[in-house]
PDB file with one MODEL, atoms N, CA, C and O in Angstrom:
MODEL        1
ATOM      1  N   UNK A   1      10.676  11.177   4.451  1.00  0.00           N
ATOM      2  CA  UNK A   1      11.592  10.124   4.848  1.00  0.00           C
ATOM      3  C   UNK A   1      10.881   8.774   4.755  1.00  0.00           C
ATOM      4  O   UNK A   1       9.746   8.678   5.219  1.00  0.00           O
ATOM      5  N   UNK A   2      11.528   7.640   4.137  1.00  0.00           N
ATOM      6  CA  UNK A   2      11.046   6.449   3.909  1.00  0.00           C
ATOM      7  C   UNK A   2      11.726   5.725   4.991  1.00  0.00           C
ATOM      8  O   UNK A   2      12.950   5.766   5.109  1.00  0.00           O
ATOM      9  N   UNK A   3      10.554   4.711   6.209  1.00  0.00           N
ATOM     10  CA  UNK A   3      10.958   3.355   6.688  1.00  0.00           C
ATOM     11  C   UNK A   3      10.384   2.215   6.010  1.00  0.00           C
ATOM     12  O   UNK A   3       9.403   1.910   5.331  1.00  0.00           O
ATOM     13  N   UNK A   4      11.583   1.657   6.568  1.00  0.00           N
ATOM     14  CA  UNK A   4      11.125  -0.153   6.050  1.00  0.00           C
ATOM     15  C   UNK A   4      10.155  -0.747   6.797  1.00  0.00           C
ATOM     16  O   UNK A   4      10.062  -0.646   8.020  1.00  0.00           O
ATOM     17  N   UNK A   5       9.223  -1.539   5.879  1.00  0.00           N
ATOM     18  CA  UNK A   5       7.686  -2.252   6.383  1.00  0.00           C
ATOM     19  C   UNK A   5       8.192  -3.031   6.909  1.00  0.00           C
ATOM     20  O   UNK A   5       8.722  -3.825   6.131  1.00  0.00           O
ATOM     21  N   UNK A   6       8.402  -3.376   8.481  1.00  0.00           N
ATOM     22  CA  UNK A   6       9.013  -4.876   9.352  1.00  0.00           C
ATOM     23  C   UNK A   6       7.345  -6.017   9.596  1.00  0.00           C
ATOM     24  O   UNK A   6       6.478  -6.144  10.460  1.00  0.00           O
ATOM     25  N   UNK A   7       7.583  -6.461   8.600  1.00  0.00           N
ATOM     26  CA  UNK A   7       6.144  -7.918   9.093  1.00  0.00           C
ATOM     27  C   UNK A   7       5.927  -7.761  10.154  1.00  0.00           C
ATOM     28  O   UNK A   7       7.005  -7.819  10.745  1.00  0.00           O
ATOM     29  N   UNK A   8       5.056  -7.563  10.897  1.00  0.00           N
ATOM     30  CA  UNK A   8       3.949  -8.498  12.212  1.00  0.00           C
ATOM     31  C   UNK A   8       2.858  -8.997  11.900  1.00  0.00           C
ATOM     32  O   UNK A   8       1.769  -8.945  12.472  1.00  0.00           O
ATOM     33  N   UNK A   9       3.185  -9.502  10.940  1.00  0.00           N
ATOM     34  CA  UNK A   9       1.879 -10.349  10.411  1.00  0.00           C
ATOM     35  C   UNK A   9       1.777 -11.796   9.909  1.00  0.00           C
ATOM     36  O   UNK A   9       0.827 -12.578   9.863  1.00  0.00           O
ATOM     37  N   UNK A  10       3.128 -11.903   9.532  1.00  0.00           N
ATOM     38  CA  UNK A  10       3.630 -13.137   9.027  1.00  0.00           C
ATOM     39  C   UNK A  10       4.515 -13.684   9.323  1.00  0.00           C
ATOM     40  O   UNK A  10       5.176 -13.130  10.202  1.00  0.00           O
ATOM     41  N   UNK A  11       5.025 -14.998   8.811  1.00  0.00           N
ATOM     42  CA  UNK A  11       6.328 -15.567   9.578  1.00  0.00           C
ATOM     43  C   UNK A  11       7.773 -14.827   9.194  1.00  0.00           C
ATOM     44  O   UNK A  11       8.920 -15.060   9.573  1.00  0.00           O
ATOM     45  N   UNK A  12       7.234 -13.849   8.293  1.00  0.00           N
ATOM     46  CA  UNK A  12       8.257 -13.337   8.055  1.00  0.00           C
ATOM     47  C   UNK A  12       9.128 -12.762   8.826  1.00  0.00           C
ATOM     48  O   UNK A  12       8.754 -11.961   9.683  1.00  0.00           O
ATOM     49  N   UNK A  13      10.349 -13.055   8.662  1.00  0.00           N
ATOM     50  CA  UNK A  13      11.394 -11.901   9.791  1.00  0.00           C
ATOM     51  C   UNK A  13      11.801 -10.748   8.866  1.00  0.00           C
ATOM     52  O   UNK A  13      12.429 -10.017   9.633  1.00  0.00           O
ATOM     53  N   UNK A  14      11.804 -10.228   7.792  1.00  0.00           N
ATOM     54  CA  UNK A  14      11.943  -9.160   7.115  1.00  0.00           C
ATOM     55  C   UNK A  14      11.445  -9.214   5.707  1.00  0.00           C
ATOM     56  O   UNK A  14      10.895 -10.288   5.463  1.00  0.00           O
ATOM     57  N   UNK A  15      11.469  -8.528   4.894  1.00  0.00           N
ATOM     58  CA  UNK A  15      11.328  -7.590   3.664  1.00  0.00           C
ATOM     59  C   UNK A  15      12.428  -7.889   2.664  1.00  0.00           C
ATOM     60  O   UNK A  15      12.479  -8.315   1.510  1.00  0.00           O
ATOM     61  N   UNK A  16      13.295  -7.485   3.598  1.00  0.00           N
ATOM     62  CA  UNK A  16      15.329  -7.378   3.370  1.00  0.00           C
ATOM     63  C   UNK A  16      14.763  -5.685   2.135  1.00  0.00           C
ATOM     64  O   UNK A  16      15.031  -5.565   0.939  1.00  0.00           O
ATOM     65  N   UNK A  17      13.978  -4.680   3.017  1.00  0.00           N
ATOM     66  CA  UNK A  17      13.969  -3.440   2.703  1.00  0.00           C
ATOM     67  C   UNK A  17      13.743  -3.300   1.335  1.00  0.00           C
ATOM     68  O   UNK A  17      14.235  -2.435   0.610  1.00  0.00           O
ATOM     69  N   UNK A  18      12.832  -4.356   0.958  1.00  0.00           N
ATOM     70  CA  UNK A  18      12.095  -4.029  -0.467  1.00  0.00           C
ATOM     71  C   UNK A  18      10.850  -3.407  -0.266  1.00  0.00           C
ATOM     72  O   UNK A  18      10.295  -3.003  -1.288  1.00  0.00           O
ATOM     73  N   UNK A  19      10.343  -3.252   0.693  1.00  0.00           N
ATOM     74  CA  UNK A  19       9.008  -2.525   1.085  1.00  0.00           C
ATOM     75  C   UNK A  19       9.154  -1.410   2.173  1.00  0.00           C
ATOM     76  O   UNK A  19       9.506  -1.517   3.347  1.00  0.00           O
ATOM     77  N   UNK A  20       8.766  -0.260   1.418  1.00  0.00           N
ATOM     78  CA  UNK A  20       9.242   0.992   2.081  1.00  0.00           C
ATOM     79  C   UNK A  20       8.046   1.903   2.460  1.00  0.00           C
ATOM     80  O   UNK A  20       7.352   2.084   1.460  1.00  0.00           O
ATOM     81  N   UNK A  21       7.624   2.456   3.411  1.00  0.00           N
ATOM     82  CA  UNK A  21       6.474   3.353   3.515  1.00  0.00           C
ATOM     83  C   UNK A  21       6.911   4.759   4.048  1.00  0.00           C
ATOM     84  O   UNK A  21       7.974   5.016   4.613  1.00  0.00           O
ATOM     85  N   UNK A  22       5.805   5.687   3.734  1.00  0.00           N
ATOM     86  CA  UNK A  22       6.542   7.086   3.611  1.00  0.00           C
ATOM     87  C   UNK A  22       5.706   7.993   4.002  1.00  0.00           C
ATOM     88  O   UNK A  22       4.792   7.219   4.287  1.00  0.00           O
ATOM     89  N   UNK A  23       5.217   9.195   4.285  1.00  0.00           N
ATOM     90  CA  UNK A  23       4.260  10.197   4.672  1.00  0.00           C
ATOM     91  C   UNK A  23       4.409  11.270   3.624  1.00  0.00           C
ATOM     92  O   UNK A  23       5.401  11.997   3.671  1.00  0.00           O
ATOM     93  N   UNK A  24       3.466  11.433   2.647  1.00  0.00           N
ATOM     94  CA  UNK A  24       3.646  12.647   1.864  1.00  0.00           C
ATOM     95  C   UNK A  24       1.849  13.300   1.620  1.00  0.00           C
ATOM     96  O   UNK A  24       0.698  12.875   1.514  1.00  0.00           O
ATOM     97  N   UNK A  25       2.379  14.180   1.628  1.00  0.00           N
ATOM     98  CA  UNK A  25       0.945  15.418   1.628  1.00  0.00           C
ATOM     99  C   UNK A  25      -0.061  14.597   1.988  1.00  0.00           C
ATOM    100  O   UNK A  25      -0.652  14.159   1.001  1.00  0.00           O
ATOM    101  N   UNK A  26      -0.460  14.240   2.964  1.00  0.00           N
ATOM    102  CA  UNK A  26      -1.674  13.361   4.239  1.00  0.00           C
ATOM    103  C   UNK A  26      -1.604  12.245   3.910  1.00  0.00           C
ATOM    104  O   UNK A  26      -2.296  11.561   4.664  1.00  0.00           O
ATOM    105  N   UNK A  27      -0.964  11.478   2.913  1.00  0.00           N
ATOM    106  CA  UNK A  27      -0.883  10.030   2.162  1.00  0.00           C
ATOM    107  C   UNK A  27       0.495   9.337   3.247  1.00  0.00           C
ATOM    108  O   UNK A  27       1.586   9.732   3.659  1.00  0.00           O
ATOM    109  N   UNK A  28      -0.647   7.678   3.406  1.00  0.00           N
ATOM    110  CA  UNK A  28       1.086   7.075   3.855  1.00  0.00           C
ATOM    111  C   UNK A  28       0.821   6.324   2.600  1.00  0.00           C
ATOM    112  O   UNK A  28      -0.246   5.803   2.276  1.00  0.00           O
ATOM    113  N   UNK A  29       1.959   6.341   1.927  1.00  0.00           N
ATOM    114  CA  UNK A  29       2.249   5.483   0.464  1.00  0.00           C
ATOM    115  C   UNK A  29       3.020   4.421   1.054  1.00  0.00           C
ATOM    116  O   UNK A  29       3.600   4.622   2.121  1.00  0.00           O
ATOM    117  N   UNK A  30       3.092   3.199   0.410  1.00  0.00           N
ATOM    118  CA  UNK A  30       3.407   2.023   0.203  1.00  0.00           C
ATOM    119  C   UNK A  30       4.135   1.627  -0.950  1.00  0.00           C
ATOM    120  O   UNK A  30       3.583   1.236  -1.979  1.00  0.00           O
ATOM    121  N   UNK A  31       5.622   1.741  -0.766  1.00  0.00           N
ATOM    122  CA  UNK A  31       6.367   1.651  -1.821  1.00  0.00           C
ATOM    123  C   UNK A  31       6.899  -0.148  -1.794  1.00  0.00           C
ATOM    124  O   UNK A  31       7.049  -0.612  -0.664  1.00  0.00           O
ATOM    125  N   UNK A  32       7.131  -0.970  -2.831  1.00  0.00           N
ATOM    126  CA  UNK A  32       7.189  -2.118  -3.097  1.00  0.00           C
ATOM    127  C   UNK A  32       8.533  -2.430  -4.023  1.00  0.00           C
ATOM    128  O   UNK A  32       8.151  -2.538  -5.188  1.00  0.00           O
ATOM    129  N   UNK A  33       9.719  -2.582  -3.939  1.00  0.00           N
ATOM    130  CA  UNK A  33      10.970  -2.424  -4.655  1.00  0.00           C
ATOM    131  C   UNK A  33      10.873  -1.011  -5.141  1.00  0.00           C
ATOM    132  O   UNK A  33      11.200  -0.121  -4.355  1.00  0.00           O
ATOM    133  N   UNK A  34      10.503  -0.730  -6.228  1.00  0.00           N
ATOM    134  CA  UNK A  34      10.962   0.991  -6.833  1.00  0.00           C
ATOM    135  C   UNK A  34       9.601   1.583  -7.099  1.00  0.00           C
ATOM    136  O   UNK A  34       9.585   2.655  -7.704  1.00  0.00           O
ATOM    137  N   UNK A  35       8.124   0.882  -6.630  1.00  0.00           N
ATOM    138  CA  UNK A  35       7.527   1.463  -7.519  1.00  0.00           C
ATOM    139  C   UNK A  35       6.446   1.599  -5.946  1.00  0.00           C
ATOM    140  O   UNK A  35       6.583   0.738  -5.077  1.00  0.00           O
ATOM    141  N   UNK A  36       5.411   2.769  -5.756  1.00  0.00           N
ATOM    142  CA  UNK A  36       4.360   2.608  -5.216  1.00  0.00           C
ATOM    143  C   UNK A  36       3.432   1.923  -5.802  1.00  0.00           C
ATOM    144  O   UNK A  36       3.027   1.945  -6.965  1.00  0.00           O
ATOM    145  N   UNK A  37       3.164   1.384  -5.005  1.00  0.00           N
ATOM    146  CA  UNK A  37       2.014   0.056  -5.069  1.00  0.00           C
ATOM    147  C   UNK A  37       0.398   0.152  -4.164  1.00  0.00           C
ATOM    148  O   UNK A  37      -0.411  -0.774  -4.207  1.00  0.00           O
ATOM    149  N   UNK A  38       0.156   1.466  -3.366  1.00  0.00           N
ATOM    150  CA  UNK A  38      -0.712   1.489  -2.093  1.00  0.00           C
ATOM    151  C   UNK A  38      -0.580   2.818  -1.382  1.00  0.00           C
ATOM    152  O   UNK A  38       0.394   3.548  -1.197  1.00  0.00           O
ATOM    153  N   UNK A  39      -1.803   2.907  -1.053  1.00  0.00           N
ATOM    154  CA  UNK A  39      -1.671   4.338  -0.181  1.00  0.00           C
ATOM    155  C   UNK A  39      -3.110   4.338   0.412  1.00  0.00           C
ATOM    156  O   UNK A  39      -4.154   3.855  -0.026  1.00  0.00           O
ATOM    157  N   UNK A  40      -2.789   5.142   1.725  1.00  0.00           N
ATOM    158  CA  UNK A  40      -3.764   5.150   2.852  1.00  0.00           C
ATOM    159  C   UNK A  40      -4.269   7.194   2.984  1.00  0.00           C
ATOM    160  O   UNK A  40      -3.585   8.102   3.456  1.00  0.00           O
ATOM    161  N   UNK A  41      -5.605   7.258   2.386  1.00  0.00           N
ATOM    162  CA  UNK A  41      -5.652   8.399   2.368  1.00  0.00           C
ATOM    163  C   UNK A  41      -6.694   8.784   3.323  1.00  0.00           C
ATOM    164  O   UNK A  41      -7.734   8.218   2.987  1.00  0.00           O
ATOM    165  N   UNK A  42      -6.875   9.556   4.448  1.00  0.00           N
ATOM    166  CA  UNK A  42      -8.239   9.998   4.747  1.00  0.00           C
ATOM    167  C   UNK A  42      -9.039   8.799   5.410  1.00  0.00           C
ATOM    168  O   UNK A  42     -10.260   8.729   5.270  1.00  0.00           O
ATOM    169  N   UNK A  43      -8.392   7.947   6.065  1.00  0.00           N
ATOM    170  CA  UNK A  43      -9.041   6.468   6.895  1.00  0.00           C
ATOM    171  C   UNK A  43      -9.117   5.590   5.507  1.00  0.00           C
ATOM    172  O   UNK A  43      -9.349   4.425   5.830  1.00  0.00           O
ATOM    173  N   UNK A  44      -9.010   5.717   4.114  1.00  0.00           N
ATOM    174  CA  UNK A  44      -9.705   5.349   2.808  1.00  0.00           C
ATOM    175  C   UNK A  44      -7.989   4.306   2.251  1.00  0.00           C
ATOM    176  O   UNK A  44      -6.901   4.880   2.228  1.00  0.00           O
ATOM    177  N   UNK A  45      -8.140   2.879   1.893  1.00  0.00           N
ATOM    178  CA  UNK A  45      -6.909   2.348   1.688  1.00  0.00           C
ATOM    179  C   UNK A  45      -7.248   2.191  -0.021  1.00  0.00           C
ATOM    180  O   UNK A  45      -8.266   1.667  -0.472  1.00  0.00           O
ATOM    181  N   UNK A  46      -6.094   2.802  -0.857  1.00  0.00           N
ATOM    182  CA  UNK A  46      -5.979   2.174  -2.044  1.00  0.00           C
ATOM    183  C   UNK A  46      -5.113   1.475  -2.733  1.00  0.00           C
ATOM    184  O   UNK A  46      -3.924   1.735  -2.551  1.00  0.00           O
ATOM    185  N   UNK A  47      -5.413   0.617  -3.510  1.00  0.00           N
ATOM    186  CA  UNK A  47      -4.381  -0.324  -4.113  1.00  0.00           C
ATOM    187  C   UNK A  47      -4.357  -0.080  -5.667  1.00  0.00           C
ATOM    188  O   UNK A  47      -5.258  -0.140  -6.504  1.00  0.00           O
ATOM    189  N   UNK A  48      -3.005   0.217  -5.768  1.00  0.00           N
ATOM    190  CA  UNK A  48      -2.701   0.832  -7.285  1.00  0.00           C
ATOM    191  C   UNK A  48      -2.723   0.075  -8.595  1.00  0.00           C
ATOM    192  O   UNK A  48      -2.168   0.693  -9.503  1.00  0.00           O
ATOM    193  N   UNK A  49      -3.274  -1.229  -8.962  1.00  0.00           N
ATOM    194  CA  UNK A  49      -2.257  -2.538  -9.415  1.00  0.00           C
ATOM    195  C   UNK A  49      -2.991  -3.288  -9.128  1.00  0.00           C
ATOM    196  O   UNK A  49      -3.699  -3.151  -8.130  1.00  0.00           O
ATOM    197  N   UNK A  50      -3.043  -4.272  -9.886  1.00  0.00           N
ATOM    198  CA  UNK A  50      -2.540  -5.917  -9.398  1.00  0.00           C
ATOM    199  C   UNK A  50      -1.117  -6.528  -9.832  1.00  0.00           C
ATOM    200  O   UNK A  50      -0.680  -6.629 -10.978  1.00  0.00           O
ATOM    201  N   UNK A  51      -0.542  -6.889  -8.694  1.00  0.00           N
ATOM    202  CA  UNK A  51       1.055  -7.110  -8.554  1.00  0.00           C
ATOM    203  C   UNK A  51       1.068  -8.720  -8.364  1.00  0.00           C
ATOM    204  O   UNK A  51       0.163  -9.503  -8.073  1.00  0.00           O
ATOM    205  N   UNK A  52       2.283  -8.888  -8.609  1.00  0.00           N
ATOM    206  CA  UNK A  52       2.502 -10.182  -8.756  1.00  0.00           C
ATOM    207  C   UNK A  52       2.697 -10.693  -6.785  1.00  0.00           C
ATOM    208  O   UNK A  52       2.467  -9.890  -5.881  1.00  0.00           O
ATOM    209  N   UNK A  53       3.107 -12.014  -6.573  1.00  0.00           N
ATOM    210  CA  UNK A  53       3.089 -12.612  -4.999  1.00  0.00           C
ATOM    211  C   UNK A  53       4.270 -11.593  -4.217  1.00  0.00           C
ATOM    212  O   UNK A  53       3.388 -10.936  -3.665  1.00  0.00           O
ATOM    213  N   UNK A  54       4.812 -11.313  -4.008  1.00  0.00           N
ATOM    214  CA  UNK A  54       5.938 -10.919  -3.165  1.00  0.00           C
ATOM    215  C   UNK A  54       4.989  -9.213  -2.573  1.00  0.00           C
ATOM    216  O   UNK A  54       4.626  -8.834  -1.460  1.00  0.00           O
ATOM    217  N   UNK A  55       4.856  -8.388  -4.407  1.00  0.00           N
ATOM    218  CA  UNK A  55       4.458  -6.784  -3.667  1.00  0.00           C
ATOM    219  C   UNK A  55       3.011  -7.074  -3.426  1.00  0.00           C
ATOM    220  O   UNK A  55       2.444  -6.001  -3.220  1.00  0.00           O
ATOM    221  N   UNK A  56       2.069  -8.211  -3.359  1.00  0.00           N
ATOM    222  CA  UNK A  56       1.154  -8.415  -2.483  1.00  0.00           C
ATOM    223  C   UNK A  56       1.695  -8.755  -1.541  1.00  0.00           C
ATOM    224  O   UNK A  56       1.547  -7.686  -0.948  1.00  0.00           O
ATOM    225  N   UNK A  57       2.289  -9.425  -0.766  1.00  0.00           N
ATOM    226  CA  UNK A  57       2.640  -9.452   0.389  1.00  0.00           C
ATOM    227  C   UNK A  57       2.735  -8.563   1.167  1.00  0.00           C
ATOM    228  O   UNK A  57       2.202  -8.549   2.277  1.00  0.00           O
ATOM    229  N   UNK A  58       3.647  -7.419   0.542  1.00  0.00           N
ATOM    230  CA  UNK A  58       3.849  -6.236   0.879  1.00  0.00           C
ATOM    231  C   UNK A  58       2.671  -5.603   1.700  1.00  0.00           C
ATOM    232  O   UNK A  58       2.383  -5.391   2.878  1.00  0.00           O
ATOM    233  N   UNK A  59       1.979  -5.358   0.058  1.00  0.00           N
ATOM    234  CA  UNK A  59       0.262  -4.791   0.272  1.00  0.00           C
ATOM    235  C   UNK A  59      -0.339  -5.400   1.852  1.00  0.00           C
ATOM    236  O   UNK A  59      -0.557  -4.741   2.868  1.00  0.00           O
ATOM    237  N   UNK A  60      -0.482  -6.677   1.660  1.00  0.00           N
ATOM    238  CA  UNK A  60      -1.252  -7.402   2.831  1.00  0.00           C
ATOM    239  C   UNK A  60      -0.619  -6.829   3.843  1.00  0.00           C
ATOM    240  O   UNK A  60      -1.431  -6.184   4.506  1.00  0.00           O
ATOM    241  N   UNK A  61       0.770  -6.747   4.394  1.00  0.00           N
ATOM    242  CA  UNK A  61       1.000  -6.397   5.698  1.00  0.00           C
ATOM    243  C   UNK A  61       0.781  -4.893   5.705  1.00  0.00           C
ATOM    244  O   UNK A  61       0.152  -4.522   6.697  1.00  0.00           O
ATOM    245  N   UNK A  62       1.100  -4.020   4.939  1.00  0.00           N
ATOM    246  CA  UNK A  62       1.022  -2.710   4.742  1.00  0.00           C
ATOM    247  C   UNK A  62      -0.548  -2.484   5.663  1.00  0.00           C
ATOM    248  O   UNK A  62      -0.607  -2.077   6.824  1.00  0.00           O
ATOM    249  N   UNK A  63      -1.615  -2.830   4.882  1.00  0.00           N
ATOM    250  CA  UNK A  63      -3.272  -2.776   4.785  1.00  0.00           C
ATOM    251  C   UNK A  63      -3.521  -3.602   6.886  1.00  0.00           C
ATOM    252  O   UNK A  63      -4.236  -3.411   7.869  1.00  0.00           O
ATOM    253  N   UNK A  64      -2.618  -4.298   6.542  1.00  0.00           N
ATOM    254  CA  UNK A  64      -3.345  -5.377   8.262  1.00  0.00           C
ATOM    255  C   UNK A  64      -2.557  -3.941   9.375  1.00  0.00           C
ATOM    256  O   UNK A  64      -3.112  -3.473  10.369  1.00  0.00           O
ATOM    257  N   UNK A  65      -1.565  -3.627   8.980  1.00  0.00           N
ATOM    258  CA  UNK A  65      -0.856  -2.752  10.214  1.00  0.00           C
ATOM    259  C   UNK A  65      -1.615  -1.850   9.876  1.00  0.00           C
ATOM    260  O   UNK A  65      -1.630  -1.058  10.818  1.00  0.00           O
ATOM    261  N   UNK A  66      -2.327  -1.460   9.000  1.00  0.00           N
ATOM    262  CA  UNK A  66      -3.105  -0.099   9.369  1.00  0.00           C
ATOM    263  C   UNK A  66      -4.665  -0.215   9.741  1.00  0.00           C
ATOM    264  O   UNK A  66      -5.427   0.749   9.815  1.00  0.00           O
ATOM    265  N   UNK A  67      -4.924  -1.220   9.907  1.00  0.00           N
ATOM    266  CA  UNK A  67      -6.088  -1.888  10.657  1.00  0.00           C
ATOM    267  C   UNK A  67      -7.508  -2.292   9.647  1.00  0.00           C
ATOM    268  O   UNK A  67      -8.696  -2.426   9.940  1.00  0.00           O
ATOM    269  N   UNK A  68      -6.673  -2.421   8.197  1.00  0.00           N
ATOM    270  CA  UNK A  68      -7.985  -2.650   7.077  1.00  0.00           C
ATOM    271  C   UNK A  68      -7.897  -4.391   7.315  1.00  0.00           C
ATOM    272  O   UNK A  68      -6.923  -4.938   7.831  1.00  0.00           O
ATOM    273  N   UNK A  69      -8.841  -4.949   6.938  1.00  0.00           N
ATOM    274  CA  UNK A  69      -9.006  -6.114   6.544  1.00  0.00           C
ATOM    275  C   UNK A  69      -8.741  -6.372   5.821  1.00  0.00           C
ATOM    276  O   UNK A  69      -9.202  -5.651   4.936  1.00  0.00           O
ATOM    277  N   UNK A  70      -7.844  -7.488   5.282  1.00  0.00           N
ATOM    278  CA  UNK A  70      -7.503  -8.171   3.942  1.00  0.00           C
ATOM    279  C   UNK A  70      -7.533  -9.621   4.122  1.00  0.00           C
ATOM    280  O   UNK A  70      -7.126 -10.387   4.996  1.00  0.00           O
ATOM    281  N   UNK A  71      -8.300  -9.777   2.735  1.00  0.00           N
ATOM    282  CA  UNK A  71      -8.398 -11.794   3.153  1.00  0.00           C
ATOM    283  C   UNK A  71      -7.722 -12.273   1.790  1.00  0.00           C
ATOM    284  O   UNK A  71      -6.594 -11.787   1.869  1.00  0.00           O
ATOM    285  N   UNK A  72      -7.816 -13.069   0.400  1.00  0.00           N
ATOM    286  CA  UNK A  72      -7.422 -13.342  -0.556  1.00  0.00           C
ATOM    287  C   UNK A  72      -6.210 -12.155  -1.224  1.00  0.00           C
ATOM    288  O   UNK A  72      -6.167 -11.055  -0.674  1.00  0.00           O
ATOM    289  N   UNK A  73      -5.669 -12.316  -1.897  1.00  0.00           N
ATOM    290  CA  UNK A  73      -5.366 -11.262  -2.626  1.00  0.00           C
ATOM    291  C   UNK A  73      -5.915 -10.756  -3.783  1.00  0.00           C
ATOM    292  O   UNK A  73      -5.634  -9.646  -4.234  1.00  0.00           O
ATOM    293  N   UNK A  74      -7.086 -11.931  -4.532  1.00  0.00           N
ATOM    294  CA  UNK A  74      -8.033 -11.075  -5.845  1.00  0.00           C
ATOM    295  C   UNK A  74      -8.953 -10.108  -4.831  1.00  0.00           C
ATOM    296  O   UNK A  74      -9.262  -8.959  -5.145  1.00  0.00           O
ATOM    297  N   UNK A  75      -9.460 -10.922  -3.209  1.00  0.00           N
ATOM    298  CA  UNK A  75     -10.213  -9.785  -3.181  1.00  0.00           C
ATOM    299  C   UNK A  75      -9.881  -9.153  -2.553  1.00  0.00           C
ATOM    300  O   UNK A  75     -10.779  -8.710  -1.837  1.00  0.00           O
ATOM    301  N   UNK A  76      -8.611  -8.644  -2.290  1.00  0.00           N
ATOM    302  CA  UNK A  76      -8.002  -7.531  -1.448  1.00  0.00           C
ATOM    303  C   UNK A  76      -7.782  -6.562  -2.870  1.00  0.00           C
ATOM    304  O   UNK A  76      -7.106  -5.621  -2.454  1.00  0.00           O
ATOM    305  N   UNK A  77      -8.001  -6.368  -4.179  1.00  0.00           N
ATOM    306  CA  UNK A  77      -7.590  -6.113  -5.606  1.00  0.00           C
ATOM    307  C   UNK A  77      -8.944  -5.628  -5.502  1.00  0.00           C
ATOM    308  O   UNK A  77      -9.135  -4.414  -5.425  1.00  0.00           O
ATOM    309  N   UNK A  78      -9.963  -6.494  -5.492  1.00  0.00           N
ATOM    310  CA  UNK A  78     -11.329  -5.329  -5.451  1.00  0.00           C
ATOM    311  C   UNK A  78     -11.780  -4.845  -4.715  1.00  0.00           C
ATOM    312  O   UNK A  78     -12.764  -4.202  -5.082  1.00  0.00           O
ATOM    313  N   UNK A  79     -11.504  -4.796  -3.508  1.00  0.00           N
ATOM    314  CA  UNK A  79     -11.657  -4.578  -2.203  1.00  0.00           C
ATOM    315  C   UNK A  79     -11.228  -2.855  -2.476  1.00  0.00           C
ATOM    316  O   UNK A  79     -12.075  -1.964  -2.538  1.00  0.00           O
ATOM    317  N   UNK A  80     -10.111  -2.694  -2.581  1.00  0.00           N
ATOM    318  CA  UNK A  80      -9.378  -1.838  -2.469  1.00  0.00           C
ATOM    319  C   UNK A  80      -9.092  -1.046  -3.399  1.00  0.00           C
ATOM    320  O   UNK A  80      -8.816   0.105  -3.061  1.00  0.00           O
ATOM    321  N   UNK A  81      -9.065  -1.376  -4.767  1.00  0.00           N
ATOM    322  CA  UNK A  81      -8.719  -0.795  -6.042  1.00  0.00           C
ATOM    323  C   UNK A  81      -9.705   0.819  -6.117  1.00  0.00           C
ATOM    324  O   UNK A  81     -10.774   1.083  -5.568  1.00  0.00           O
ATOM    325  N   UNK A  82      -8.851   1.662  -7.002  1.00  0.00           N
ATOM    326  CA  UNK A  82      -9.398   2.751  -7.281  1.00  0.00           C
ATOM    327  C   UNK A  82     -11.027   2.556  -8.081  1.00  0.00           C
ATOM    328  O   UNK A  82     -11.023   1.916  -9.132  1.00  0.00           O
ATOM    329  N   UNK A  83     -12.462   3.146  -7.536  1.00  0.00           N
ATOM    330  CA  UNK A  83     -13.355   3.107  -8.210  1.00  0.00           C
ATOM    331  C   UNK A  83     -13.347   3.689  -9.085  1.00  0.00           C
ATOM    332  O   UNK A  83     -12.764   4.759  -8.910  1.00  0.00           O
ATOM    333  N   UNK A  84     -13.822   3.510 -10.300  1.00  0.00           N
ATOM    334  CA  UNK A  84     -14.135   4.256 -11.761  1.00  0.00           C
ATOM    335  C   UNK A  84     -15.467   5.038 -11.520  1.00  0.00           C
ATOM    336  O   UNK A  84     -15.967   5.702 -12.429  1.00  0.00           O
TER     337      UNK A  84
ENDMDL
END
């Protein structure tokens, strides 16, 4: 079952339910209009992408409510991105 990401982080008062998060096999995923964008595996946060301003936004509140640090958005992109 997917809820909607409600900001407490920003001045934002909503999303308007373009950012959706979900619980699947130990993953909370971070869905961003239609596409996952983020997922929290094992205490471990990853970021799928570099996305344009809005599904960073997303990302940023997603990552702060689950208690990661995020500062810029390039370096929340290396911060977070899958290692090779």
């Amino acid at each position: 079952m997917e809820t909607e990401l409600i900001p407490k982080n920003s001045s934002r008062k909503s999303f308007y339910n373009k950012a959706r998060v979900r619980n699947e096999e130990g993953k909370i995923i971070l869905k961003s209009y239609y596409t996952d964008v983020a997922y929290i595996k094992d205490g471990v946060a990853v970021v799928l992408g570099v996305w344009g301003g809005t599904t960073t936004s997303h990302i940023k509140e997603f990552l702060k409510q689950n208690g990661f640090k995020v500062g810029s958005g390039e370096q929340m992109f290396k911060d977070y991105s899958l290692k090779e």
